[in-house]
MIDOSE-1310 file (N, C-alpha, C; in nm, 2 decimals, decimal comma, always signed):
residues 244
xxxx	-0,45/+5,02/-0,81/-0,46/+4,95/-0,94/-0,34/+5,01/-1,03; -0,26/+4,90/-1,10/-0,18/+4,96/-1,18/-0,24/+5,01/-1,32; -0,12/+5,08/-1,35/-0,17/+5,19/-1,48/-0,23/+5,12/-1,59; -0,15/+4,97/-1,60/-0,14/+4,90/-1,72/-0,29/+4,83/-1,71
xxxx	-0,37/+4,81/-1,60/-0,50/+4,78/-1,59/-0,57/+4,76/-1,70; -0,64/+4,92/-1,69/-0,72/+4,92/-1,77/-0,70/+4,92/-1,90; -0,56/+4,97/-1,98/-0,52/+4,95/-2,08/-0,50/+4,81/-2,17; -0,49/+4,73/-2,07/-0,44/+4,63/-2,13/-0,57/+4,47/-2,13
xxxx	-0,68/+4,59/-2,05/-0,85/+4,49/-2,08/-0,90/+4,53/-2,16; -0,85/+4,68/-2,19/-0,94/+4,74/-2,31/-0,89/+4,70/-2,45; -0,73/+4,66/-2,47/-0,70/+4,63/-2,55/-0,73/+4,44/-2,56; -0,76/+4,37/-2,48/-0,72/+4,25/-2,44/-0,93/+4,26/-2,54
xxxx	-1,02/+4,33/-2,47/-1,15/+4,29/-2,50/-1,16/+4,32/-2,67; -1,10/+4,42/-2,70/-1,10/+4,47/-2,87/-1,03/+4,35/-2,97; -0,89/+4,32/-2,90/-0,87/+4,19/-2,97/-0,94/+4,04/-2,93; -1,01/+4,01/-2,88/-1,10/+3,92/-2,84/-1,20/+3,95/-2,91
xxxx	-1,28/+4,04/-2,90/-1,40/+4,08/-3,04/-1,36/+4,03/-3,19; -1,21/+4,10/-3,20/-1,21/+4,10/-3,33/-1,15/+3,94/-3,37; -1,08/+3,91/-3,30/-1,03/+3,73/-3,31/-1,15/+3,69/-3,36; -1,28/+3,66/-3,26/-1,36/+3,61/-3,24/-1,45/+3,70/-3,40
xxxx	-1,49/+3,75/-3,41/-1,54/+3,80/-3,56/-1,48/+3,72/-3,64; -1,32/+3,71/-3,65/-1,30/+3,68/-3,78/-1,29/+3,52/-3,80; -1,29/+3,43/-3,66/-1,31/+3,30/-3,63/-1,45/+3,27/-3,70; -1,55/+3,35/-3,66/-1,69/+3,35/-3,71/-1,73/+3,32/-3,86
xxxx	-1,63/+3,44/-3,90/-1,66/+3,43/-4,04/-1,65/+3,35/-4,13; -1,51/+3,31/-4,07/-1,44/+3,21/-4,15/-1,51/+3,08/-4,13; -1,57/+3,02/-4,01/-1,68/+2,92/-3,97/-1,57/+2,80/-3,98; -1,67/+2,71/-3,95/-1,62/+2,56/-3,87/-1,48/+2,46/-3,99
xxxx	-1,56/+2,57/-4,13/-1,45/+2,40/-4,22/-1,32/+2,50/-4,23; -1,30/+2,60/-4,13/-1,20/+2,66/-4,20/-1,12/+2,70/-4,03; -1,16/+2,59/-3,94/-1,07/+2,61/-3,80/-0,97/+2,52/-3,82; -0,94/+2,46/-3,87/-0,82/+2,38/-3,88/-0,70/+2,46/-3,94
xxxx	-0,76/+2,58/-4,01/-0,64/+2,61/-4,11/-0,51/+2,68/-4,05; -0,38/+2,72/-4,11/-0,28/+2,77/-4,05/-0,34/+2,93/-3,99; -0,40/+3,00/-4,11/-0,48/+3,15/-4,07/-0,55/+3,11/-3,90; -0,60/+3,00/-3,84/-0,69/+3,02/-3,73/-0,56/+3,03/-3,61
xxxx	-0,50/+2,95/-3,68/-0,39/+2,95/-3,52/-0,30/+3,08/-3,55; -0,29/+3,15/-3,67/-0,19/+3,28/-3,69/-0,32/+3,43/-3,57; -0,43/+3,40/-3,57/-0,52/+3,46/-3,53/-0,53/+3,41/-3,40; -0,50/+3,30/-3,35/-0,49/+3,27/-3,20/-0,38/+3,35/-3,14
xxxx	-0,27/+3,29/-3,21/-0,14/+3,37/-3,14/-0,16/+3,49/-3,15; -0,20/+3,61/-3,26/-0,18/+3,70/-3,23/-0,30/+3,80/-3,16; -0,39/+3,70/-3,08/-0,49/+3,78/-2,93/-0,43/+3,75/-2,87; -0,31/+3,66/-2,84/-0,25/+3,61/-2,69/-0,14/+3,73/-2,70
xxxx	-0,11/+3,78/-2,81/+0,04/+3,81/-2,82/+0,03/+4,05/-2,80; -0,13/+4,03/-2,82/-0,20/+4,16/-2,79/-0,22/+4,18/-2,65; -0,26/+4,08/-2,62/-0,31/+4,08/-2,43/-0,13/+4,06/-2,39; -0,04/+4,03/-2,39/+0,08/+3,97/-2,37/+0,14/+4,14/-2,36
xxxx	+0,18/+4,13/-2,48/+0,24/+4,29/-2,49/+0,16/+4,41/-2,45; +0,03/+4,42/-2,44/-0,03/+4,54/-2,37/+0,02/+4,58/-2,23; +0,02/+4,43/-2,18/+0,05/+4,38/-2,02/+0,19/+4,44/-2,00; +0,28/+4,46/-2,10/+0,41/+4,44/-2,12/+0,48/+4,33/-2,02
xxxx	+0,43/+4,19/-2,08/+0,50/+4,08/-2,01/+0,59/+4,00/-2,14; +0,72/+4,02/-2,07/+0,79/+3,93/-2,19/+0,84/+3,79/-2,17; +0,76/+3,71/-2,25/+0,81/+3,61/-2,27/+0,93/+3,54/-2,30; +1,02/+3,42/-2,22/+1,13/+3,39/-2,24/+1,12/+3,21/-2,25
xxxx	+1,16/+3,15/-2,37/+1,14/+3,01/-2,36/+1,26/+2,97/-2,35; +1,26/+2,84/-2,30/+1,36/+2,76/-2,31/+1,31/+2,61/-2,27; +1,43/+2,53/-2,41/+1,37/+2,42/-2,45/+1,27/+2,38/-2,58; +1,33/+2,47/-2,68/+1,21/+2,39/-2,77/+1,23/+2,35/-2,86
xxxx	+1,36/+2,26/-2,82/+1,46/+2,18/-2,98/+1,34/+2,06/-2,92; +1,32/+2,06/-2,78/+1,22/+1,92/-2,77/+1,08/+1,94/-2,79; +1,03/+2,03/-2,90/+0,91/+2,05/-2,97/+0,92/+2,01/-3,12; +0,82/+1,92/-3,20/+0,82/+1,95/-3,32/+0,72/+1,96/-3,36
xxxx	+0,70/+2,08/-3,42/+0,59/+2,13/-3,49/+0,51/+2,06/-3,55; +0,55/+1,96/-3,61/+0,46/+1,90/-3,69/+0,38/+1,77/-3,60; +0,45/+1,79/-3,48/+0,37/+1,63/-3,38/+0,27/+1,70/-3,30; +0,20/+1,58/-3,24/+0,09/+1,66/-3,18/+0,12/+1,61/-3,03
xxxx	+0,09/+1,67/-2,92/+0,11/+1,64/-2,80/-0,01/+1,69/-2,71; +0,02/+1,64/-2,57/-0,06/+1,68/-2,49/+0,00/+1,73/-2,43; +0,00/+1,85/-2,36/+0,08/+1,97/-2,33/+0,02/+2,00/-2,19; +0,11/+1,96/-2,10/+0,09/+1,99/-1,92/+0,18/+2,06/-1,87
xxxx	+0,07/+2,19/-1,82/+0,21/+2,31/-1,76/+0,10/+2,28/-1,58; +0,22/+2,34/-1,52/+0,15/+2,43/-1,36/+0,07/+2,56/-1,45; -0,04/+2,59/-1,33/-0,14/+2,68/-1,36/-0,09/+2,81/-1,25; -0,08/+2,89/-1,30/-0,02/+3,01/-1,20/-0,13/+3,13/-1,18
xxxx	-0,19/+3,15/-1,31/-0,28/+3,30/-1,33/-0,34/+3,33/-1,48; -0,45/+3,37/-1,53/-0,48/+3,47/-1,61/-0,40/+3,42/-1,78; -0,33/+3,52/-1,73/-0,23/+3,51/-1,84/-0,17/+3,38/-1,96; -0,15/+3,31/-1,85/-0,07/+3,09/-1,87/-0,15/+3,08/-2,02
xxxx	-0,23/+3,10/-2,05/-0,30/+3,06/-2,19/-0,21/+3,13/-2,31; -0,28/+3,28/-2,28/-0,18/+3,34/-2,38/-0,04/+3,36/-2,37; +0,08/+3,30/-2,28/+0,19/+3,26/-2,27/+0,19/+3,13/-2,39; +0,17/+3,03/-2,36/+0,18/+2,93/-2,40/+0,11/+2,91/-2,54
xxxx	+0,00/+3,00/-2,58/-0,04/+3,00/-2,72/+0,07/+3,04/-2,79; +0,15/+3,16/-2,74/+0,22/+3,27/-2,83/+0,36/+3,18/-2,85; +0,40/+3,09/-2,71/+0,56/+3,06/-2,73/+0,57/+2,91/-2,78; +0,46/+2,84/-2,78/+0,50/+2,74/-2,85/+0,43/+2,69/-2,99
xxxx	+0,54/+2,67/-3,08/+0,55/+2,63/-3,24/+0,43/+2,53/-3,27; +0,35/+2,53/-3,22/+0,21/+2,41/-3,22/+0,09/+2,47/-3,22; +0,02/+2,39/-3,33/-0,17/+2,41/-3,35/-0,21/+2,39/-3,24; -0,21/+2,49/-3,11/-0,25/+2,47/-2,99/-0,41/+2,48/-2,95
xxxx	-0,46/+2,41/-2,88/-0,61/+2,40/-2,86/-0,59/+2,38/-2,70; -0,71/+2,43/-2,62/-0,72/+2,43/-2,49/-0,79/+2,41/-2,42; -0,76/+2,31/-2,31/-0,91/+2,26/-2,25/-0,97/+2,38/-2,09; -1,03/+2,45/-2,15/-1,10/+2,59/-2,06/-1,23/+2,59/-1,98
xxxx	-1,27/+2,65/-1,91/-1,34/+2,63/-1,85/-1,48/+2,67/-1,87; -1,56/+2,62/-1,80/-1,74/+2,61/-1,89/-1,76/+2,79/-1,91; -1,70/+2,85/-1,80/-1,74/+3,01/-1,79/-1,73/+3,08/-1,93; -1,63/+3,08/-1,94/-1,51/+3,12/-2,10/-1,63/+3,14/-2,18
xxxx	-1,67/+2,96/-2,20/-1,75/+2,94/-2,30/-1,95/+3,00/-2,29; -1,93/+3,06/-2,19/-2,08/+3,17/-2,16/-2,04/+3,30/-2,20; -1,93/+3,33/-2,25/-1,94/+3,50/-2,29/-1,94/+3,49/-2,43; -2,08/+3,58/-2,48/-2,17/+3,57/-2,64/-2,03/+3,52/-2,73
xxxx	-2,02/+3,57/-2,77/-1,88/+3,62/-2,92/-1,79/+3,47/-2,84; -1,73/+3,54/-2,73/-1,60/+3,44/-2,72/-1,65/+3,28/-2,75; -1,74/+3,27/-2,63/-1,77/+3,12/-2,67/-1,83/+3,05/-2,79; -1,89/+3,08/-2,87/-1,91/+3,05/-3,00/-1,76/+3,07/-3,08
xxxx	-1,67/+3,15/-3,08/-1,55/+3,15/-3,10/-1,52/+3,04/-3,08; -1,46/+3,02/-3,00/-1,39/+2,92/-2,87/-1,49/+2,75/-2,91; -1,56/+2,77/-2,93/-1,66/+2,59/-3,01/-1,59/+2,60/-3,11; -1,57/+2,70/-3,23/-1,57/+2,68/-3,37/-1,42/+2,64/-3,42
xxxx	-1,35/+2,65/-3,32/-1,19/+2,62/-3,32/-1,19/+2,52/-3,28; -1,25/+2,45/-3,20/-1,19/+2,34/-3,13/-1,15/+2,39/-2,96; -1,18/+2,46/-2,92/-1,16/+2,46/-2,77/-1,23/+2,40/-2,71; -1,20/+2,28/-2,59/-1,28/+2,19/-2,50/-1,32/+2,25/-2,43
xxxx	-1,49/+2,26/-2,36/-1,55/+2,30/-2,29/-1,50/+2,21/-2,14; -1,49/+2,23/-2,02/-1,53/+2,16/-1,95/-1,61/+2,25/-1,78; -1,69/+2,14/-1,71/-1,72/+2,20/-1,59/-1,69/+2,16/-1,47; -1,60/+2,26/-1,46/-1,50/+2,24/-1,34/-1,57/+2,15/-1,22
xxxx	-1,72/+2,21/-1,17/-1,81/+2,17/-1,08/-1,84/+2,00/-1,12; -1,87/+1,94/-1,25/-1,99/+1,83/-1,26/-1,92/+1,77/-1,43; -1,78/+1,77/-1,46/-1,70/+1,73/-1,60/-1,77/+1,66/-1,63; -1,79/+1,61/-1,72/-1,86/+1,52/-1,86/-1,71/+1,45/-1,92
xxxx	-1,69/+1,34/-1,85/-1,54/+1,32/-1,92/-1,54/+1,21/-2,02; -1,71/+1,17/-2,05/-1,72/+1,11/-2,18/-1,72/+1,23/-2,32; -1,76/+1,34/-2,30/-1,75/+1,45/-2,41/-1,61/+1,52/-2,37; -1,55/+1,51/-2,31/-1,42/+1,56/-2,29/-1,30/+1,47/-2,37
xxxx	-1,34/+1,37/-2,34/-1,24/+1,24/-2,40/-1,27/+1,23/-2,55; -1,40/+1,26/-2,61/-1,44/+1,24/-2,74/-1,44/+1,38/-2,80; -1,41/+1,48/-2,78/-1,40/+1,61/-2,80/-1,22/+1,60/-2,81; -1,14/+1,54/-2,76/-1,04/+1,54/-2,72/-0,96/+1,50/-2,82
xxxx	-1,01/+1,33/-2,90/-0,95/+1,24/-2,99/-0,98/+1,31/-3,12; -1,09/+1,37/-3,13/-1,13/+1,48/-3,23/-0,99/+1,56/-3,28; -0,97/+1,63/-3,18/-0,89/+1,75/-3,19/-0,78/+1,70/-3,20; -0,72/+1,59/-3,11/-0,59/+1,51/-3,18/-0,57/+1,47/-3,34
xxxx	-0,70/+1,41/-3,35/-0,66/+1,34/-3,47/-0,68/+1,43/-3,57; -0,71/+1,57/-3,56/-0,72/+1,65/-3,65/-0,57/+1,71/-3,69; -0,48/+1,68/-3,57/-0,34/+1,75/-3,60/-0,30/+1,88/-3,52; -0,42/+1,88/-3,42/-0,43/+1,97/-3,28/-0,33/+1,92/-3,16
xxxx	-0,26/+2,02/-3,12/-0,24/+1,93/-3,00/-0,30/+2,03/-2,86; -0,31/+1,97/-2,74/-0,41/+1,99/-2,66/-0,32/+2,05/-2,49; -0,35/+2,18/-2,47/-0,29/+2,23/-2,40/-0,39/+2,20/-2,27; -0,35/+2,17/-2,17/-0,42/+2,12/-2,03/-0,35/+2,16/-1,92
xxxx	-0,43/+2,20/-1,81/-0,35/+2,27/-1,67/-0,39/+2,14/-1,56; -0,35/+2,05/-1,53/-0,43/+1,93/-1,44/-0,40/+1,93/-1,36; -0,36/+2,08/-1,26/-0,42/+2,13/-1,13/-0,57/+2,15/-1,11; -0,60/+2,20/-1,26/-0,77/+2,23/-1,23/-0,76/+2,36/-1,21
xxxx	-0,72/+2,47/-1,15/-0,70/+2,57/-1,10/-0,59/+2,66/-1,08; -0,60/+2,77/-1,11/-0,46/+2,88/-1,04/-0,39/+2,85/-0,92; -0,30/+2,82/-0,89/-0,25/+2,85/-0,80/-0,26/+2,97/-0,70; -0,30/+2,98/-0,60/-0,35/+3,12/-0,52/-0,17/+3,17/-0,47
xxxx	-0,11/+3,08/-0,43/+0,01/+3,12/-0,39/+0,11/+3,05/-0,51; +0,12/+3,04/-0,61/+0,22/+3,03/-0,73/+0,27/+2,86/-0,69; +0,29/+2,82/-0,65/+0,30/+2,68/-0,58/+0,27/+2,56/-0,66; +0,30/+2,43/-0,67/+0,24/+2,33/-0,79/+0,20/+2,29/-0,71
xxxx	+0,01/+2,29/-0,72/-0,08/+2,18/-0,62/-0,07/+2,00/-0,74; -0,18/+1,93/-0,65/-0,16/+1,79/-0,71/-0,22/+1,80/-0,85; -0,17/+1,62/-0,93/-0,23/+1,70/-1,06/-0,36/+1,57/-1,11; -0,44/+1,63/-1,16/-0,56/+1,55/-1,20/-0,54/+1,46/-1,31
xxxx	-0,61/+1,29/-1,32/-0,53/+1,22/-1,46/-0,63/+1,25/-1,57; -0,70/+1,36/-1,58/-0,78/+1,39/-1,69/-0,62/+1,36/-1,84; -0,61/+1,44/-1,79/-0,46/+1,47/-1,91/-0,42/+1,40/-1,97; -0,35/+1,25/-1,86/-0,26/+1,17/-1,94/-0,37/+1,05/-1,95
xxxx	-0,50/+1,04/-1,88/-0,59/+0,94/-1,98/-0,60/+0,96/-2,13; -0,62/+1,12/-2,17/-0,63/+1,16/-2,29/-0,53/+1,12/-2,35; -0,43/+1,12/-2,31/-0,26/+1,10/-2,33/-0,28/+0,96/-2,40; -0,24/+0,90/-2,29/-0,25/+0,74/-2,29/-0,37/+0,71/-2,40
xxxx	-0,45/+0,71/-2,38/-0,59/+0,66/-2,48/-0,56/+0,66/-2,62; -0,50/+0,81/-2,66/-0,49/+0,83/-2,80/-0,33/+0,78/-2,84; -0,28/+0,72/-2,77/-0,14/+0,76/-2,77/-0,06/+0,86/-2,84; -0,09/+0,97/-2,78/-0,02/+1,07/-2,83/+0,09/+1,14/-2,72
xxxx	+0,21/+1,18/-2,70/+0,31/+1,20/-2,61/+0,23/+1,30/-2,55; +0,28/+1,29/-2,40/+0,29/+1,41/-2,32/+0,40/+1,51/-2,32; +0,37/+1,66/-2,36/+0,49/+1,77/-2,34/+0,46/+1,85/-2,20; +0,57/+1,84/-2,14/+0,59/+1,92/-1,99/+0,64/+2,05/-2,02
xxxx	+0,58/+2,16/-1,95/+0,62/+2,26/-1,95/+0,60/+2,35/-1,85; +0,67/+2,42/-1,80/+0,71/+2,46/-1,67/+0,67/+2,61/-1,67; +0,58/+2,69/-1,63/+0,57/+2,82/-1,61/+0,59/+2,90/-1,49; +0,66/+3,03/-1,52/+0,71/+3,15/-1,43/+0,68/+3,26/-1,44
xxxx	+0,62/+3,30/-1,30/+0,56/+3,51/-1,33/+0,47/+3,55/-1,42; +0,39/+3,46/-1,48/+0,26/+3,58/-1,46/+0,17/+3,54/-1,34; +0,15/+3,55/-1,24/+0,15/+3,55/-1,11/+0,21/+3,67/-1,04; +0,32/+3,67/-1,11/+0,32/+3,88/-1,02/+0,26/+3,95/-1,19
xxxx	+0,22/+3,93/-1,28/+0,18/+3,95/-1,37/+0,06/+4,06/-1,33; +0,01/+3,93/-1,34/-0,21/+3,93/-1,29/-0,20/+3,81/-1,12; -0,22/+3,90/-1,03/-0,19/+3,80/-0,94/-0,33/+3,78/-0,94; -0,31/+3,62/-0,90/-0,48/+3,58/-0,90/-0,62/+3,62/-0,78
xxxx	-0,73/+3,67/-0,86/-0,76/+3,71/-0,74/-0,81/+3,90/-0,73; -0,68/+3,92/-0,78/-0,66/+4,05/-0,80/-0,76/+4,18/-0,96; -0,74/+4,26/-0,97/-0,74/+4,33/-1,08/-0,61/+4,37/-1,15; -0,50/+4,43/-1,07/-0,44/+4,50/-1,11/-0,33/+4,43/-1,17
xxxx	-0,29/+4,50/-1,28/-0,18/+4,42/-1,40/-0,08/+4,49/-1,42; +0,04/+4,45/-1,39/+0,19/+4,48/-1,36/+0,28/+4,40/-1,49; +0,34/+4,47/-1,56/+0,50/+4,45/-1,66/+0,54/+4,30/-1,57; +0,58/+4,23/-1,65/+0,70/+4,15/-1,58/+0,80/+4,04/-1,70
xxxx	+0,87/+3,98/-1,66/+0,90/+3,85/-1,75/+0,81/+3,74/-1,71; +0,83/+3,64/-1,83/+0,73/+3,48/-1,82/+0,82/+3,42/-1,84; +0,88/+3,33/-1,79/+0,98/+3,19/-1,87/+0,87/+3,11/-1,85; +0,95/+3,03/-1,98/+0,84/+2,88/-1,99/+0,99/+2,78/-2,02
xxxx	+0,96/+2,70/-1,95/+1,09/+2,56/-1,98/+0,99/+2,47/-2,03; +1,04/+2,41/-2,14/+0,96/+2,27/-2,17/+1,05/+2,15/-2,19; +1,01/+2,07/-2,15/+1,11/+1,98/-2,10/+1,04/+1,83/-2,24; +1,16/+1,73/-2,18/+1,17/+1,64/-2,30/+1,01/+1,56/-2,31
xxxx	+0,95/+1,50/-2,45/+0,82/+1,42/-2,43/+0,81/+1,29/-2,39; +0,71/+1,24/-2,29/+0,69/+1,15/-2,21/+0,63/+1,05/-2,33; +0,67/+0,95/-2,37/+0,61/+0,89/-2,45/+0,46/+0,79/-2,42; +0,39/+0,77/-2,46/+0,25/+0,69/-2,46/+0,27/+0,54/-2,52
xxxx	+0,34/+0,52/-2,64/+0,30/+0,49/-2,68/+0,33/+0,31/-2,61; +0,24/+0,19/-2,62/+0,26/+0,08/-2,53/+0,18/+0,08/-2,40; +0,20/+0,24/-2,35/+0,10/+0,26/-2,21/-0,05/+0,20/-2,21; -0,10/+0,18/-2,10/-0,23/+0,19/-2,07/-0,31/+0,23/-1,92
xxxx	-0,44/+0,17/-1,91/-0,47/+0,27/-1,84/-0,36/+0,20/-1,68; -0,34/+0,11/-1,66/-0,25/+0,06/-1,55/-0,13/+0,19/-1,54; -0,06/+0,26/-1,65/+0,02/+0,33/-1,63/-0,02/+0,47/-1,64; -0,14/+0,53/-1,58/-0,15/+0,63/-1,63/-0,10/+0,72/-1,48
xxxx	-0,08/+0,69/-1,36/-0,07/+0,74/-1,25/+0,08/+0,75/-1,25; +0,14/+0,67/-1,29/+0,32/+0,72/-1,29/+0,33/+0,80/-1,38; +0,24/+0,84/-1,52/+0,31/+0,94/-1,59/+0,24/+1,02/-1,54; +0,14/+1,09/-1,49/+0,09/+1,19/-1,41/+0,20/+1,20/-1,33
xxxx	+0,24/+1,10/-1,26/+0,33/+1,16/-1,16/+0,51/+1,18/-1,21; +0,52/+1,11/-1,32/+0,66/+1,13/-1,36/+0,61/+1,29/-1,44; +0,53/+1,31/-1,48/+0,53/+1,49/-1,59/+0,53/+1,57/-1,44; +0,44/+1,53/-1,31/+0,45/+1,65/-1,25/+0,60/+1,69/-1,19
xxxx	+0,68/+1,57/-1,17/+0,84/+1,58/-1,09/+0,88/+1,66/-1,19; +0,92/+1,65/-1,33/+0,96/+1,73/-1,47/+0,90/+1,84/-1,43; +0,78/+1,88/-1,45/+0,73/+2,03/-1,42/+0,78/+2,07/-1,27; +0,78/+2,02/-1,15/+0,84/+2,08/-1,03/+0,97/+2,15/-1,04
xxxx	+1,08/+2,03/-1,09/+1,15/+2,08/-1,08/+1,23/+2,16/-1,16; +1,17/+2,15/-1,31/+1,19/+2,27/-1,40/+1,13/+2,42/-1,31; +1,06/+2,41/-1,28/+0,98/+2,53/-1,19/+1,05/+2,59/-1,10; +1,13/+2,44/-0,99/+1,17/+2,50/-0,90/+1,32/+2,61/-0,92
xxxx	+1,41/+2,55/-1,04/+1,49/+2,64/-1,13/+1,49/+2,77/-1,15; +1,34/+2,78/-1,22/+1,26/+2,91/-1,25/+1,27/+2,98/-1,14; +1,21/+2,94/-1,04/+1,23/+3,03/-0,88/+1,34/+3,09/-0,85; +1,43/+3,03/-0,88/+1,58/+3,06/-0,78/+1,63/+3,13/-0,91
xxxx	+1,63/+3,12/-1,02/+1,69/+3,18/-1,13/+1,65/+3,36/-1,14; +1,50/+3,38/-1,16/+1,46/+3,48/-1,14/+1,44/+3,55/-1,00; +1,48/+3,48/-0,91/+1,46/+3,58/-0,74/+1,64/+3,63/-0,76; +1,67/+3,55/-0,80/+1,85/+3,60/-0,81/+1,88/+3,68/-0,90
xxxx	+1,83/+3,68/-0,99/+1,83/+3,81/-1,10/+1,72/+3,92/-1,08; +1,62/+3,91/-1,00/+1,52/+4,05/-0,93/+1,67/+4,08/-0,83; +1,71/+4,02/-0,73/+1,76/+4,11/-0,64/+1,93/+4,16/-0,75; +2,01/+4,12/-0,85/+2,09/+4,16/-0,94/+2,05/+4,31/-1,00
């Protein structure tokens, strides 16, 4: 087990407590505000730097902060949440998994903000879709992994159209974004937690608007080509600068 282990659960569970208290406090009419997302980023940005994983973006003249999107990266490990809370300029909300939402504090946390419950095993994708339009039209935008899962070998498996139905339905753009290395981070699977760099590429927004549900399988499949191949980049960029 590496050293950074346990340091960086013990710091990761203390800022999780305290996020989560002060989410509490503040209660439901007050999750929309700028303070909830300044409090999001900075648990991701505690578990981030304990880890000592540095994050490296690129691409985010094609973000604007003030739009809302649906936000599709590859799923790699652990970490991918608080990567993508910390590096991108958006009211980010996340669709996570039922477990998350069973631990006391966090999950009551994690309701009062707006994080989608869902169950990986038996989805409810009528309270997913309506939980979803919620959070859009609130001026959320909605971070989604539609592998469904970690990658066990770092790899892009296929991707699920939960995403861009939400996409399509509300018409709101899809944002592609490409993740690298936390996977030697927190390898999945594992305990032990290693220093490393994270790039994130985010690539240009897929537009909705006009689409329906006839087109929802080409943009599933036009975001995952964008995410491959920004990915595949990622690979060769950083194996060539580890052996440098």
């Amino acid at each position: 087990m590496s050293w950074r282990t346990v340091p960086t659960l013990a710091a990761g569970v203390l800022a999780t407590l305290a996020g989560a208290l002060v989410v509490r406090f503040r209660g439901p009419a007050r999750a929309d505000s700028a303070v909830t997302d300044r409090v999001v980023r900075w648990w991701a940005a505690v578990w981030l730097r304990t880890a000592g994983a540095r994050v490296v973006v690129h691409g985010l003249e094609h973000v604007e902060p003030a739009a809302t999107y649906v936000v599709v990266s590859n799923h790699q490990s652990n970490p991918d949440p608080m990567a993508h809370l910390q590096a991108l300029p958006l009211s980010l909300r996340v669709l996570a998994m039922r477990e998350l939402f069973q631990i006391l504090l966090l999950g009551r946390a994690m309701r009062t903000i707006g994080m989608i419950e869902v169950d990986r095993g038996s989805p409810d994708f009528r309270q997913i879709d309506d939980a979803a339009a919620r959070l859009l039209a609130a001026g959320h935008s909605l971070l989604v992994y539609p592998e469904g899962r970690a990658s066990p070998d770092g790899t892009i498996g296929d991707f699920k159209d939960g995403a861009f139905i939400v996409a399509v339905a509300n018409q709101v753009p899809i944002l592609p974004a490409a993740i690298q290395g936390t996977c030697r981070i927190w390898q999945p699977g594992r305990r032990a937690i290693h220093s490393g760099e994270v790039r994130i590429v985010v690539g240009r927004p897929l537009q909705t608007s006009g689409l329906t549900h006839h087109d929802i399988a080409g943009l599933r499949d036009q975001a995952r080509d964008v995410i491959w191949s920004a990915h595949r980049d990622l690979v060769e960029t950083m194996s060539a600068k580890a052996v440098l």
